[in-house]
C-alpha positions as CSV (number, residue, x, y, z in Angstrom):
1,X,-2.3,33.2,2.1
2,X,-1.4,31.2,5.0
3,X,2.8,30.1,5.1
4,X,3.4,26.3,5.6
5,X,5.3,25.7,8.6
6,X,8.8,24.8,8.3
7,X,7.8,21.5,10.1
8,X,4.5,20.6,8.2
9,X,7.0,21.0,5.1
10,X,9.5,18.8,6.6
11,X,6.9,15.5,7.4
12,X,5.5,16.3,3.6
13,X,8.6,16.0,2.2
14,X,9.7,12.6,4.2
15,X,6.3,11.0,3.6
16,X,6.5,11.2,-0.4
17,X,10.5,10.3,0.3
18,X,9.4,7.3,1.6
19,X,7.0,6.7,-0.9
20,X,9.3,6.4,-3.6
21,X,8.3,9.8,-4.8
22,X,11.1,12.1,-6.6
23,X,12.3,15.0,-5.9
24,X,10.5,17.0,-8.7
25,X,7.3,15.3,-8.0
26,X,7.9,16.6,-3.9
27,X,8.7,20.3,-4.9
28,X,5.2,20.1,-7.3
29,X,3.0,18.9,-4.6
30,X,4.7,21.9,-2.0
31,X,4.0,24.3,-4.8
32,X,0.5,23.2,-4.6
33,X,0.3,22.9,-0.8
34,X,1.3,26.7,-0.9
35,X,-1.7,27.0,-3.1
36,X,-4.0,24.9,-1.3
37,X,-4.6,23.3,-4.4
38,X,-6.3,20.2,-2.9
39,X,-7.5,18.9,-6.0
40,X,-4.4,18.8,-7.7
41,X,-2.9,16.8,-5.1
42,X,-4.9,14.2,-5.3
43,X,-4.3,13.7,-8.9
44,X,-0.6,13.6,-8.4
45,X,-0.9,11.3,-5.8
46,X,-3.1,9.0,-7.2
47,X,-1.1,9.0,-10.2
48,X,1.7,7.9,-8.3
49,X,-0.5,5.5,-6.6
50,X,-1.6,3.7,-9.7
51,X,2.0,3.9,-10.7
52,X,3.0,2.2,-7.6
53,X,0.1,-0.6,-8.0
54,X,1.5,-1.3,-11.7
55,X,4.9,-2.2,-10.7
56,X,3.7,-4.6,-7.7
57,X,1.4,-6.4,-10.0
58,X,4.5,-6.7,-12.5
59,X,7.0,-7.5,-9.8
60,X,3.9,-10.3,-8.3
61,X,4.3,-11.7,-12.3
62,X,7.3,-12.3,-11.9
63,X,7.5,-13.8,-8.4
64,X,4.4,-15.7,-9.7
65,X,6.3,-16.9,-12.9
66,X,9.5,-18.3,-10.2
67,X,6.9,-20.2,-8.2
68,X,5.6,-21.7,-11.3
69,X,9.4,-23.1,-12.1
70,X,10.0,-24.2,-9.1
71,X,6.9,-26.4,-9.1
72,X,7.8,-27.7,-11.9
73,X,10.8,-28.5,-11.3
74,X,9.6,-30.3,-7.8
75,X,7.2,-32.1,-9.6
76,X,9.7,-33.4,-11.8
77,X,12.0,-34.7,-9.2
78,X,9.2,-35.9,-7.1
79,X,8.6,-38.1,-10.6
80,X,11.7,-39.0,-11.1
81,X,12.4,-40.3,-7.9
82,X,9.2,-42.1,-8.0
83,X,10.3,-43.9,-11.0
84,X,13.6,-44.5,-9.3
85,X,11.6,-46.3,-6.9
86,X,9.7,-48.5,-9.6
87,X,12.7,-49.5,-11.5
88,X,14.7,-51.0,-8.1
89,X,11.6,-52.4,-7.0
90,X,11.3,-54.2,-10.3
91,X,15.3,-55.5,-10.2
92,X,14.5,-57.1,-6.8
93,X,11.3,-59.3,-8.1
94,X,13.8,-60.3,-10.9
């Protein structure tokens, strides 16, 4: 079996660092880079792709949910200002 060079292990390990991937998730997938266990790889990975995905759709909820409030509450303002508006306009004619 052929040995993983010290460097190859190095840009592995920084790579799934980066991704957000723990340590006990990094020292499985060198386990099964020692192996050339391809297949299993790409399960892991994708797993933690799909994990990844989940949490940017639920962090995209909620940016989506503080977007929503805020038009709201611009909409509101923009109403009551327009009201504002109405009201003075009506005391002048008076």
């Amino acid at each position: 079996m052929e040995e993983i060079t010290r460097e190859r292990i190095f840009k592995i390990q920084r790579n799934l660092s980066d991704a957000g991937c723990e340590a006990a998730f990094i020292e499985e997938f060198l386990e099964l880079e020692k192996g050339k266990k391809r297949r299993e790889q790409y399960c892991l990975l994708s797993r933690h792709k799909a994990s990844l995905l989940e949490e940017l759709h639920q962090n995209q909820y909620k940016i989506d949910c503080l977007d929503y409030l805020v038009y709201v509450m611009e909409k509101e303002e923009k109403e009551e200002h327009n009201n504002g508006r109405k009201i003075k306009t009506d005391r002048r004619m008076g």
